[in-house]
Structures are given as structure tokens and as C-alpha cells.
C-alpha positions in Angstrom: -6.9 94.3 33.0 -5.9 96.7 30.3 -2.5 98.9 31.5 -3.4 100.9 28.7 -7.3 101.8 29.3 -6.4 102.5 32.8 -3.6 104.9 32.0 -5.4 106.3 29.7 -8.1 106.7 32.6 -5.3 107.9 34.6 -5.0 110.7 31.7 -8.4 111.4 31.9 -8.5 111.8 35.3 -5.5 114.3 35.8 -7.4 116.3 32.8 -10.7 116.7 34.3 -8.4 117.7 37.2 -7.1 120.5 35.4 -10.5 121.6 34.4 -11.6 122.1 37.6 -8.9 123.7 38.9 -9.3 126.1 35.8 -6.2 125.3 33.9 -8.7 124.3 31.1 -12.0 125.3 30.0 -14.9 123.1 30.3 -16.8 121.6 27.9 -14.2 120.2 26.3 -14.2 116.5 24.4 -11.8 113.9 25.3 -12.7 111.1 22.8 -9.7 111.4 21.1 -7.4 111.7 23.6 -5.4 108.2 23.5 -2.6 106.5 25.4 -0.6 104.3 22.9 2.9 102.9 22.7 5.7 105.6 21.2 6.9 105.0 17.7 10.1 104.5 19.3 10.4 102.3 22.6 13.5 104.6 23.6 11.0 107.1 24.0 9.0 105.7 27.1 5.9 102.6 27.6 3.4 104.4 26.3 2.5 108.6 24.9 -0.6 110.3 25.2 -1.6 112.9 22.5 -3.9 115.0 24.9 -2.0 118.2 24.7 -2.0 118.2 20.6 -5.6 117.5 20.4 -7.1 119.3 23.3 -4.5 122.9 22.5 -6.9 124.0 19.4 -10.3 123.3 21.3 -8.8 124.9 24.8 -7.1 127.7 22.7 -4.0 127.2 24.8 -0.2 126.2 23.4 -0.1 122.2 23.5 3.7 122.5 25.1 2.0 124.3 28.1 -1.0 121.8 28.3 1.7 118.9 28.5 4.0 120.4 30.7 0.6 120.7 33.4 -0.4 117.4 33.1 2.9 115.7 33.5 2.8 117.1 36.3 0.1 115.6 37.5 0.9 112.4 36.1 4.0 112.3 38.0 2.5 112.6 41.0 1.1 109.7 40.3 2.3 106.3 41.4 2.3 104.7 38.6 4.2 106.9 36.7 7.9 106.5 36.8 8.6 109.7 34.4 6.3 112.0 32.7 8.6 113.7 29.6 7.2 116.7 27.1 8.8 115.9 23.8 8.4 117.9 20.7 5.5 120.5 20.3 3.7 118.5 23.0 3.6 115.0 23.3 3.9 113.2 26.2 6.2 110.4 26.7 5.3 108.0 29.8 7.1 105.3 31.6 5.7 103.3 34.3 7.0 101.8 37.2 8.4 98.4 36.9 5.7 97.6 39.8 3.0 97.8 36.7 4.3 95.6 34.8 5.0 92.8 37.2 1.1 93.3 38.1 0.4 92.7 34.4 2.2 89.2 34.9 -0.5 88.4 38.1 -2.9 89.8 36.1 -2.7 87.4 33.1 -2.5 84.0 35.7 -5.5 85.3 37.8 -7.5 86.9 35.4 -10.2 84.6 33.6 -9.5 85.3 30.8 -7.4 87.9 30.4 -7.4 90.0 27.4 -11.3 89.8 27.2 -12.7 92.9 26.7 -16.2 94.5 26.7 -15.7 96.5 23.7 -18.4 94.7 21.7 -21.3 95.4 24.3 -23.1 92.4 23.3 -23.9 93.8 20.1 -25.2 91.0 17.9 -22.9 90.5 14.7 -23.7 87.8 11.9 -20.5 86.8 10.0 -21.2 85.3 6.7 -18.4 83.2 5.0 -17.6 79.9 3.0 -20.9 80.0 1.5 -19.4 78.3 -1.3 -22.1 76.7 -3.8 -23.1 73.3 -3.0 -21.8 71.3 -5.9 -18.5 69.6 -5.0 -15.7 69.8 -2.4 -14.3 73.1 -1.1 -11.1 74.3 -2.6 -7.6 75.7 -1.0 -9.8 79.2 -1.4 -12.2 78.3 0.2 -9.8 77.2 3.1 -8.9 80.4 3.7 -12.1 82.2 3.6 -13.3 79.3 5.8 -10.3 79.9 8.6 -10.4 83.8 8.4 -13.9 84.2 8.9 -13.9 81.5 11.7 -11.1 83.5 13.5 -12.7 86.7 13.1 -15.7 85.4 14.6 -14.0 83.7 17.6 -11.6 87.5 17.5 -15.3 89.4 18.0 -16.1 87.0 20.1 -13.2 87.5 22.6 -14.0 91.0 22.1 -17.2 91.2 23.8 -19.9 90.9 20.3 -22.6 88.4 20.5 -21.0 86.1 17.3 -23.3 83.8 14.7 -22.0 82.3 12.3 -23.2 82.0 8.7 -23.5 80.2 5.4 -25.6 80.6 2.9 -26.3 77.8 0.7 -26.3 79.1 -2.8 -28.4 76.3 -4.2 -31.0 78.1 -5.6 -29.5 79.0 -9.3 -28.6 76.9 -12.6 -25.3 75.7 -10.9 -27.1 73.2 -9.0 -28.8 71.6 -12.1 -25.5 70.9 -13.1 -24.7 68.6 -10.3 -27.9 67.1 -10.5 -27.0 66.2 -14.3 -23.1 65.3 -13.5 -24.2 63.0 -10.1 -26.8 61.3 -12.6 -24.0 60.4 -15.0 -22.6 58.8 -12.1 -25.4 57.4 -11.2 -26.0 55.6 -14.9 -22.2 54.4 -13.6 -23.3 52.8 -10.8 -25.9 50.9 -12.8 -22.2 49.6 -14.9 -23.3 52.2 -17.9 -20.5 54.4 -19.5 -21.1 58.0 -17.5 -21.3 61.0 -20.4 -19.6 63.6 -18.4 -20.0 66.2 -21.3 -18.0 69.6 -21.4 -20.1 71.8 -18.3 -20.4 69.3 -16.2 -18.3 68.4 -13.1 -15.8 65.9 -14.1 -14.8 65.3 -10.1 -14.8 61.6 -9.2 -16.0 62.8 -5.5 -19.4 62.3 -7.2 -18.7 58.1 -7.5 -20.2 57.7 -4.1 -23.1 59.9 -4.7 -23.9 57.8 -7.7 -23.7 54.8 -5.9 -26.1 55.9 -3.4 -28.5 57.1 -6.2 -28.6 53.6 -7.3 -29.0 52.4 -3.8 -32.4 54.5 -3.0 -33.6 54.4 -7.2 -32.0 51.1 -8.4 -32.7 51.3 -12.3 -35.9 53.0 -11.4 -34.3 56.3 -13.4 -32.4 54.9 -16.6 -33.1 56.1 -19.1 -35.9 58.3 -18.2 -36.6 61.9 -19.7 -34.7 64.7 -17.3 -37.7 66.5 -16.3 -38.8 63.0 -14.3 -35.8 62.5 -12.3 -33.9 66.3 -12.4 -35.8 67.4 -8.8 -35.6 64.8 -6.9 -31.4 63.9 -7.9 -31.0 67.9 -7.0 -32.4 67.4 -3.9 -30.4 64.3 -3.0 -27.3 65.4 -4.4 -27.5 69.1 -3.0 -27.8 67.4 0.3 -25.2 64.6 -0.2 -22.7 68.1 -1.2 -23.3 69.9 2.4 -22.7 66.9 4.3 -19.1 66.7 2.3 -18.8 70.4 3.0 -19.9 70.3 6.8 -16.7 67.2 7.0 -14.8 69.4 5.4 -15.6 72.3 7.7 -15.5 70.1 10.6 -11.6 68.8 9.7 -10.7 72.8 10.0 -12.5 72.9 13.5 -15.5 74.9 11.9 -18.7 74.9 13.1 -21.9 77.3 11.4 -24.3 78.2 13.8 -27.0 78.8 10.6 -26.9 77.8 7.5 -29.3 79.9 5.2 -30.7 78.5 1.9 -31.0 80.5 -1.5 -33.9 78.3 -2.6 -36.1 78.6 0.3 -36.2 82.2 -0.4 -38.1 81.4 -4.0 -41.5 81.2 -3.9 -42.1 82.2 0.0 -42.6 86.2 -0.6 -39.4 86.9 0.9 -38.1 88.4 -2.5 -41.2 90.1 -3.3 -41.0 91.9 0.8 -37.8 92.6 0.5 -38.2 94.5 -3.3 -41.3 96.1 -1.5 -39.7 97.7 1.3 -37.2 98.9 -1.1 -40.4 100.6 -3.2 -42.0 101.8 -0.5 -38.3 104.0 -0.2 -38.7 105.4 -3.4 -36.0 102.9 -4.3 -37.3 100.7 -7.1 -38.1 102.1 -11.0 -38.8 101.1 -14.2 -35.8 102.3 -16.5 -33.2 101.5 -18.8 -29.5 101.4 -17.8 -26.7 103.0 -19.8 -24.8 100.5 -22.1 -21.6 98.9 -20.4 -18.2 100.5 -21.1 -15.8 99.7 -23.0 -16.7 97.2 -26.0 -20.3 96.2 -26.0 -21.1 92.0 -25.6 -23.1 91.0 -28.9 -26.2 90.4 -27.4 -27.0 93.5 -25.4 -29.5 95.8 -25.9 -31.3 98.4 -24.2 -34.1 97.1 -22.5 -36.6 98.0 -19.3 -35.6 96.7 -16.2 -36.7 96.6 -13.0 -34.2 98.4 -10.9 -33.0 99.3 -7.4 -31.6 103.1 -6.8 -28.3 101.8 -6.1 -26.2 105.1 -7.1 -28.1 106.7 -3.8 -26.3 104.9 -1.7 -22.8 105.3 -3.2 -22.7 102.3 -6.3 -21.2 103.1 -9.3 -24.9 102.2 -11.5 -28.5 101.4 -10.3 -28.6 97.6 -10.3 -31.8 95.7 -11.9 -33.8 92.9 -9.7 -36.2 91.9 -12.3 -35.3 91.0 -15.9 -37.2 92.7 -18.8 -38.9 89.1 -18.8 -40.0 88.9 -15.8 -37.9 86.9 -13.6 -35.7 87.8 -10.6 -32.1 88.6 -11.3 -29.1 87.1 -9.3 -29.2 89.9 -6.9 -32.6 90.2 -6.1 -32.4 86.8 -3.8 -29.2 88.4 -2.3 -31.3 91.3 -1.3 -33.8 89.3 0.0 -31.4 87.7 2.1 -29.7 90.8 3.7 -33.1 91.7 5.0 -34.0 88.4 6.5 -30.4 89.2 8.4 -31.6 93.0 9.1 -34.9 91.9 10.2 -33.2 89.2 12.9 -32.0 92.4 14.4 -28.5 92.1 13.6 -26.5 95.4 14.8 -23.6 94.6 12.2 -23.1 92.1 9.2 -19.6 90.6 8.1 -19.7 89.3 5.0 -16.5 86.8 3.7 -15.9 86.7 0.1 -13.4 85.6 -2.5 -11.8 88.4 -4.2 -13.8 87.9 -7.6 -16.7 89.0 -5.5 -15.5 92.1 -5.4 -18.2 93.3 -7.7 -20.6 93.0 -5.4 -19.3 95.0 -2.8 -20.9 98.5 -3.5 -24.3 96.8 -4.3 -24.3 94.9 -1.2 -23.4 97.7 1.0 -26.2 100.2 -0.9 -29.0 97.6 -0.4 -27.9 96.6 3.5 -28.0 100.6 4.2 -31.5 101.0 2.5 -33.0 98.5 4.1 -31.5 99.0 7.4 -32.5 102.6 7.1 -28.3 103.1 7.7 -28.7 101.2 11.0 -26.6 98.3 10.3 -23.4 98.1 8.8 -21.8 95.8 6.4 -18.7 95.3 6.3 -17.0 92.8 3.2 -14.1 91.0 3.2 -12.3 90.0 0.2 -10.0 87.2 0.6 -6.9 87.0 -1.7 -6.0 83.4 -3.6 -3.6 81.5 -2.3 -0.9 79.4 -4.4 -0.1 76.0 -2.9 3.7 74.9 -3.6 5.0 71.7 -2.7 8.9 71.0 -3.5 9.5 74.0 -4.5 6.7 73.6 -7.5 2.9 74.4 -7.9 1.1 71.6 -6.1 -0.5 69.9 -8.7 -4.4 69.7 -9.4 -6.8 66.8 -7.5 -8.1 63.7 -9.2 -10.8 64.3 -6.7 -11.6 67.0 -7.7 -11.5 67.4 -11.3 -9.9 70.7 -11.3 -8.5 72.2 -8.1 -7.1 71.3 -4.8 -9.3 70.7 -2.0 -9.4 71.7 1.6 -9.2 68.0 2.2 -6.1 67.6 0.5 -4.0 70.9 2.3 -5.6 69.6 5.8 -4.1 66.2 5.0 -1.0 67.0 3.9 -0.6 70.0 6.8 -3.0 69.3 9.6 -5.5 71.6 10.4 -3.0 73.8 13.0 -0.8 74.5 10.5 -3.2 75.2 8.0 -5.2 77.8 9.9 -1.9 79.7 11.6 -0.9 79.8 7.9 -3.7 81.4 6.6 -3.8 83.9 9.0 0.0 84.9 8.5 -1.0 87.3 6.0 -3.7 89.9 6.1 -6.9 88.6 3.8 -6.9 90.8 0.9 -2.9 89.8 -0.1 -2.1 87.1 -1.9 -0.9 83.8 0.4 1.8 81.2 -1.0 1.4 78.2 1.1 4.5 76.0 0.7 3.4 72.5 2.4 7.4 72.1 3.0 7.7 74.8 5.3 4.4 74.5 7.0 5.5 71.7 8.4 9.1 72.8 8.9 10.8 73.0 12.8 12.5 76.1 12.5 11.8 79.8 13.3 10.4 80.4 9.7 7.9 78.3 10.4 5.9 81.3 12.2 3.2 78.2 13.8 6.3 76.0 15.0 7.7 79.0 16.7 4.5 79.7 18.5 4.0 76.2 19.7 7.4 75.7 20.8 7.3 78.8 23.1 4.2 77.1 24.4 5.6 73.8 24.8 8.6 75.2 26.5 6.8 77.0 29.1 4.9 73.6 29.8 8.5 71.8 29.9 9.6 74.1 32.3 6.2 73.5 34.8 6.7 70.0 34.2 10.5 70.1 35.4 9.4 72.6 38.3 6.9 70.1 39.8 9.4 67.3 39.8 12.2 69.5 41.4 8.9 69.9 44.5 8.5 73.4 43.6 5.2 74.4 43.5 3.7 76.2 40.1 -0.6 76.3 40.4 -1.7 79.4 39.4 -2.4 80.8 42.6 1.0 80.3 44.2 2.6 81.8 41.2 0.3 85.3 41.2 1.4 85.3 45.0 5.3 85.0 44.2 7.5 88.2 44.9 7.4 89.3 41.7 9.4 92.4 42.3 12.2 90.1 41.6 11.5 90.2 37.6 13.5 93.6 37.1 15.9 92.3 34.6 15.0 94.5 31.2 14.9 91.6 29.3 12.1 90.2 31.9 10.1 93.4 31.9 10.5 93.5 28.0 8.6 90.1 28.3 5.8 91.5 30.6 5.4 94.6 28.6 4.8 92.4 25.6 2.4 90.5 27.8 0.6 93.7 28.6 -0.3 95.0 25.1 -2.4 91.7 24.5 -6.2 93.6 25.5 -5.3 96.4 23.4 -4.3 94.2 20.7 -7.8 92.4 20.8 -9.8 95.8 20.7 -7.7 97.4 17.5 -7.8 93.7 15.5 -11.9 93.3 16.4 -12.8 96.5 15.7 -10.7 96.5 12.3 -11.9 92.9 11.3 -8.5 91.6 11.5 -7.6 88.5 13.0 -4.4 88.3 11.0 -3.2 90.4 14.5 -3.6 88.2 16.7 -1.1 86.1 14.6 0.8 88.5 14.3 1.6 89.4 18.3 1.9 85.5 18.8 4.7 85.3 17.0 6.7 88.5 18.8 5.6 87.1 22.1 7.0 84.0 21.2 9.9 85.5 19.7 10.7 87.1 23.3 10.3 84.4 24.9 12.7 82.7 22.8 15.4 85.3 23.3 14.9 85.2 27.1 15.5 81.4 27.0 18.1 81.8 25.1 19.7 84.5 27.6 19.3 82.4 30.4 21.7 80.0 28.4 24.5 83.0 29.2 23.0 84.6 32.1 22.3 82.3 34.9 20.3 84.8 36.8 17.6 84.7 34.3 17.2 81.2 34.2 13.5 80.1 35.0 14.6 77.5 37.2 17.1 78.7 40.0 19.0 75.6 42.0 18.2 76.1 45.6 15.5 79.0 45.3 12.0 77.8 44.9 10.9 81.5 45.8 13.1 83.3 42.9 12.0 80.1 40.5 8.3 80.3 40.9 8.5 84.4 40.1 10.2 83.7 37.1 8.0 81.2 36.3 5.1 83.5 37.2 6.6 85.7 33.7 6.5 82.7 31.4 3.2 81.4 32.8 1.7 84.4 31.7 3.3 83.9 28.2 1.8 80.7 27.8 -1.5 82.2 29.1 -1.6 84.4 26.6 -0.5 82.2 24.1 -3.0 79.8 24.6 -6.2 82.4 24.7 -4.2 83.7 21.0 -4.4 80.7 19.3 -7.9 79.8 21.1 -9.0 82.6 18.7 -7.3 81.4 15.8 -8.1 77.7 16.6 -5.2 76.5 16.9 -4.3 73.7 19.6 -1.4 74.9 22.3 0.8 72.5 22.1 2.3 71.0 25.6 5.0 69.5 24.0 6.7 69.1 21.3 8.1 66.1 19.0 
């Protein structure tokens, strides 16, 4: 159930209503007629701008439009009050029977809040792909927990979800691990590691060492690089994603793919892709203008290989072959994006870390040639985040070498608390994640609060069923819940009823940080309707001596917790049933 898709069918309804009784002309487009909550909850439940954006089209005064259909709406059950306000809007408020069937609606509804919106459209959300050389950081973390919850968000909204990493082990980075783990491996066999400047200094390479010796023994002292660099780049590329898929797994996040950079070499996939792109028109011999500003030392014009970037919006073509021959950084990255276009992908999500940004307009040029402008792309920067611990900069991990891990924030947090933390701001500002407050029991603590409205709804079952009143579902949606006409009680259930809208706007903008968002107001209400029920005995959820009047207001905070629980489903977080 939507209460706002089926007013705004209710709109829809009364205006094709007026058409055919002639009080408008036909042929004309409703798309943008919407039904949305007033700026100002004095004004009414929800507003409809149908009279200001159908007046222009119907060549008719939007006042007189609005004045018609209220009229109609009002004859309508469900509408309490129709009211013109201004130069034509149209102020709405529902019967308080609507809003008590939102409440039955969220028990019995499996669940509720799902929405069709996405059509089964097949969406591939890229993110973490973080190079496989060491442990992911606290940025990671947060790429990691948005693009996880905006895959779950699209999910609940109706898309056909997979998600993605791509293993970027296919560039010089990966030699470098190869030469730090041997280092460590030469420590294994009780030699003095060289760990010289450019290589990782992390001591989570120890273990890969030790397992170097374990399948080589001495077999690789002292021997020239180019007899042992493959084979140590292969075992300790693989050694580094089973540390990252641990690390993902302590967050809760599972990949459905994970693509590799290096099987793209040497296949033809980079020579297709740069074909289709030719076959466009697309690809030229040419010489790009010199970078502004001051010029680096060693560049000079040169021919290059190049992709007709500036056609589709970038700011200069981009080249995908050197003038030496060899493929440049992006040309695998194209090949990539149209393996993911030719899976038949209807959109593509891609998660990055906001020193990406560079490759936004490149990215989005080459997905749109390819594609033929069928598929979209849609990036994602994600901000950095600052880590404070005692009111000071959390300091930097021996483990690492040079930043904090995800390991370390998980640990010191939990992964709950980690991931409602990351959400609490939208991804492309900047997060300070105090690991004092995460864990603090007060309402500043935005993932405490949420739990604790979920843990007090359970308390209140818990104290229901012991007192022999009865609180399954199904009794609850058949209460009398025409009893819940307290303001404060409908405030709750009007809160309750804005959660399938909410879904629809934060999936189709890519923004999970919603959903966090609306947890913490529903909890808030329900906090302050507790907390009334301290002063008010009528609103108490539990009434001495009236099992009927308990279970309806129980049938209200059941709905909460419903609601609650499908919330931080999305943003994988674990409802708590209690709390300690």
C-alpha cells in the first residue's frame, strides 16, 4: 500500500472525470501531476499541484481548475477536506479512517513499503573495487556500506540488483605486492626483509610470507625477479581478496561478481571494445592540446590513439593507446563497461572514492557510446571520512602501514554501528566518525535511537503476552483501530505511511542515506509518544483491564517496528529486540 499513489490515483481519477464531463479538454498529460506532503503540515496530509500544471496546457485559470476538483475530491470518502490555497494548490486531509488502515496495512502487508517501481530492470552496482594489495581502509568502509545499501534500497524498490567488484589487478600496483610479500617471504626464511621506499610496509603481509615459504621453502632465495615475480603475484593477489572478502564479510557484504582487470589482457576484449568504438567514428589518430596551467617536464606532443570523448560531453578526447603502443589505463576500463553493456545491463552504478572524480565524464561518454545511450551510468563519489577517538584523530594501523582499516572501525564499533553511521550523511559530504559516540546510549547516537524504538516495541509485545493478551499479527490488523484518534497516534501512523514513498524518491535518486534518515524521525515519534503516555494514561500502549483498547495501540507501534525492521533490513543493520 502506498496512501500516496492511491490518492494520487484518486486525483487522477476525479481529473479524467472532469474531462469527460467537459470541464477540461482532452488530450491532456497528467505525468506531472503529483500528490506530495505540504511544505507546512498545518496546511493538510498531502497537496496536489494538478491545477498549476494542467491551467497552461487546458488554457483555463488554475484557481478554477482546483476549485472543480475539490469538489470532486470531497465527494470522496477518503477525503476529509479539500482546500484551494493560493493561485491554485490544493491542500488535502484525509480521514483519520486512512491512516488507521495504513497501520493494518504495514502488519499484513508482506512487506510493506516494496514497491514495483524498478520493473525488474537489471541494475549492476559496482563499488569497493579497491586494488588487491592490502587491507581495505575506513574509505573503503564507506564506499563498501553505501554501495551495499543502495543495492539492497533498489532492491526493495523492485530493480533486479548485482552486485560488483572489479579486481584492479591488472596494472604495476600489483607488482608491488608481489615484491613487498617476497620481502616477507625472505623473512619467513629468518632473512632481514628490505622493505625499500614504494613498497608496502604493512605487517598484514607476515602471514602471506609465511605461506610463501610454506608452498616454496628456500626454493626462491635469492633468485633473479623475473623467475619468481608471476607466480608470488598470483599467490599473493589471491592471498589479498580472501583478506578483502573477510573484510567485506565482517560488514555483512556479499559480491555477487567479482570482475578481474587482468583477464581482460590478452583475450580481445580490449581490442572489441576499441573496435566497436571505431566502427562509431569514435577512435582517431591525433594529438591532444598541452595540459593547462604549468606544463610537467616530460610532456610533449605526441600521437595518440584516442576516443571522441568531447562527443559525449568530456571536457578533452581521451587516448587508449600510447604513442608506443600499449593500452592506456582507461582502455581496460572501457573494455570493462562493455562486458557490463553487453550482459544486458539496463543501468550501471558505479561507487567511487572522491579522487575518482576524474573519471566521471570519461566513464559516462564511453558507457553512452557503447550503449548507443541505452544504458545509463550513474557515479557515485564517496566523501573521506575522519575517524576520531577521544576527542583526537584515531591514530594510524601498525597493520597497515599507513591507514586505518575496516577491520579496525568494525572492531572497535561493530558492524551496526558502523554501517548506520556511514549512512548518516549523504555520500559526497565529508563524515567524522567519532568511535565515542558510535557507541554512545543517548539520542545523539542516531543508531542507538533507532534500536531502542525497536527494542521498545518488542518490550512492550513481550509484556503484552505475559499480561495474556494476545499480539500475532493477525489479531492485531483485526483490532478496532478506530480507537487510535489521539493526534499524537495518527502523527505516528502518518509517519508510518510516508515509508513507500520514501523508498521510490531514495531508489530512484541513488540515496540510501534516506532511508536513515526517516528511521530516525520514526523513531523519534515513537519516542515522544512513549514518552506522552508517561503523562497521558490514555495513550499508554498497555491499558490495565482492556486487552481490546491495548492490542489497537499496540497494532500502531507494531507497525513502527515493522517498518523499522524492513529500514534497517536495507541498510543492514540488525533490529535489535532488546536492549543492554
Amino acid at each position: 500500500m502506498n496512501l500516496f499513489a492511491d490518492i494520487r490515483a484518486l486525483v487522477i481519477e476525479c481529473l479524467d472525470a472532469m474531462v469527460a464531463a467537459g470541464e477540461l479538454p482532452e488530450g491532456l498529460d497528467f505525468a506531472n501531476v503529483a500528490v506530495e506532503p505540504p511544505r507546512d503540515a498545518a496546511h493538510g496530509d498531502m497537496a496536489t499541484n494538478a491545477a498549476m500544471v494542467l491551467a497552461k496546457p487546458a488554457g483555463q485559470n488554475p484557481r478554477a481548475i482546483a476549485e472543480a476538483l475539490a469538489g470532486r475530491l470531497g465527494a470522496d470518502g477518503r477525503i476529509e477536506l479539500a482546500e484551494v490555497a493560493g493561485p491554485g494548490f490544493l491542500n488535502l486531509r484525509l480521514s483519520a479512517l486512512m491512516w488507521q488502515g495504513v497501520v493494518r496495512h504495514a502488519i499484513t502487508e508482506s512487506g510493506f513499503g516494496r514497491s514495483t517501481m524498478g520493473k525488474g530492470e537489471k541494475v549492476n552496482v559496482e563499488f569497493v573495487s579497491a586494488n588487491p594489495t592490502g587491507p581495505m581502509h575506513v574509505g573503503h568502509t564507506r564506499g563498501a556500506v553505501f554501495g551495499d545499501a543502495l543495492a539492497a534500497l533498489l532492491d526493495f524498490a523492485g530493480y533486479a540488483v548485482t552486485r560488483e567488484y572489479y579486481i584492479n589487478d591488472g596494472g604495476g600496483q600489483v607488482d608491488v605486492l608481489a615484491r613487498s610479500a617476497y620481502e616477507r617471504y625472505r623473512e619467513a626464511n629468518g632473512l632481514e626483509p628490505q622493505i625499500a621506499e614504494g613498497l608496502y610496509p604493512g605487517d598484514y603481509l607476515i602471514p602471506v610470507g609465511e605461506a610463501l615459504k610454506a608452498k616454496y621453502g628456500e626454493s626462491l632465495i635469492d633468485k633473479p625477479e623475473e623467475v619468481w615475480l608471476a607466480d608470488v603475484r598470483e599467490f599473493a593477489t589471491a592471498e589479498m581478496l580472501q583478506m578483502i572478502r573477510e573484510d567485506l564479510a565482517l560488514l555483512g557484504v556479499k559480491m555477487d561478481v567479482y570482475s578481474s582487470e587482468k583477464a581482460l589482457f590478452g583475450t580481445g576484449k580490449i581490442e572489441a571494445a576499441i573496435d566497436e568504438l571505431r566502427k562509431q567514428g569514435l577512435i582517431y589518430e591525433g594529438v591532444l592540446e598541452p595540459p593547462k596551467g604549468k606544463l610537467p617536464e616530460d610532456w610533449e606532443p605526441r600521437e595518440q590513439t584516442l576516443f571522441r570523448s568531447t562527443d559525449f560531453g568530456d571536457d578533452v578526447d581521451r587516448p587508449v593507446k600510447k604513442s608506443d603502443g600499449s593500452w592506456t589505463y582507461f582502455a581496460p576500463d572501457i573494455a570493462y563497461h562493455y562486458d557490463k553493456v553487453e550482459r544486458g545491463f539496463d543501468q550501471l552504478i558505479n561507487v567511487f572514492g572522491a579522487d575518482h572524480g576524474g573519471y566521471v565524464k570519461r566513464l559516462k561518454a564511453v558507457v553512452a557510446a557503447l550503449s548507443k545511450n541505452r544504458v545509463p551510468l550513474d557515479i557515485k563519489l564517496v566523501q573521506l571520512v575522519k575517524l576520531f577517538k577521544n576527542g583526537e584523530p584515531f591514530k594510524m594501523s601498525k597493520r597497515a602501514g599507513t591507514f586505518v582499516t575496516l577491520r579496525d572501525v568494525v572492531e572497535q564499533a561493530g558492524a551496526d554501528a558502523t554501517r548506520f553511521h556511514m549512512l548518516t550523511r549523504k555520500n559526497d559530504a565529508p563524515l567524522d566518525f567519532d568511535f565515542d559516540k558510535v557507541v554512545e546510549q543517548s539520542k545523539d547516537n542516531p543508531v542507538f535511537y533507532v534500536q531502542y524504538a525497536h527494542a521498545r516495541v518488542s518490550s512492550v509485545l513481550r509484556k503484552a503476552r505475559e499480561a495474556g493478551i494476545a499480539v500475532d499479527d493477525a489479531t492485531l490488523a483485526g483490532a478496532d483501530l478506530s480507537i487510535l484518534n489521539h493526534a499524537a497516534e495518527i502523527g505516528v501512523a502518518k509517519k508510518i505511511a510516508e515509508w513507500p514513498r520514501l523508498i521510490e524518491i531514495a531508489a530512484k535518486g541513488h540515496e540510501p542515506h534516506r532511508v536513515a534518515f526517516y528511521l530516525y524521525e520514526l523513531a523519534s515519534d515513537l519516542h515522544a509518544l512513549w514518552n506522552r503516555g508517561n503523562e497521558e494514561t490514555s495513550l499508554r500502549f498497555l491499558q490495565e483491564g482492556d486487552p481490546a483498547t491495548s492490542q489497537a495501540k499496540i497494532a500502531l507501534i507494531r507497525a513502527v517496528s515493522v517498518v523499522i525492521a524492513s529500514g534497517l533490513g536495507i541498510l543492514g543493520v540488525t533490529p535489535a529486540e532488546e536492549m543492554r
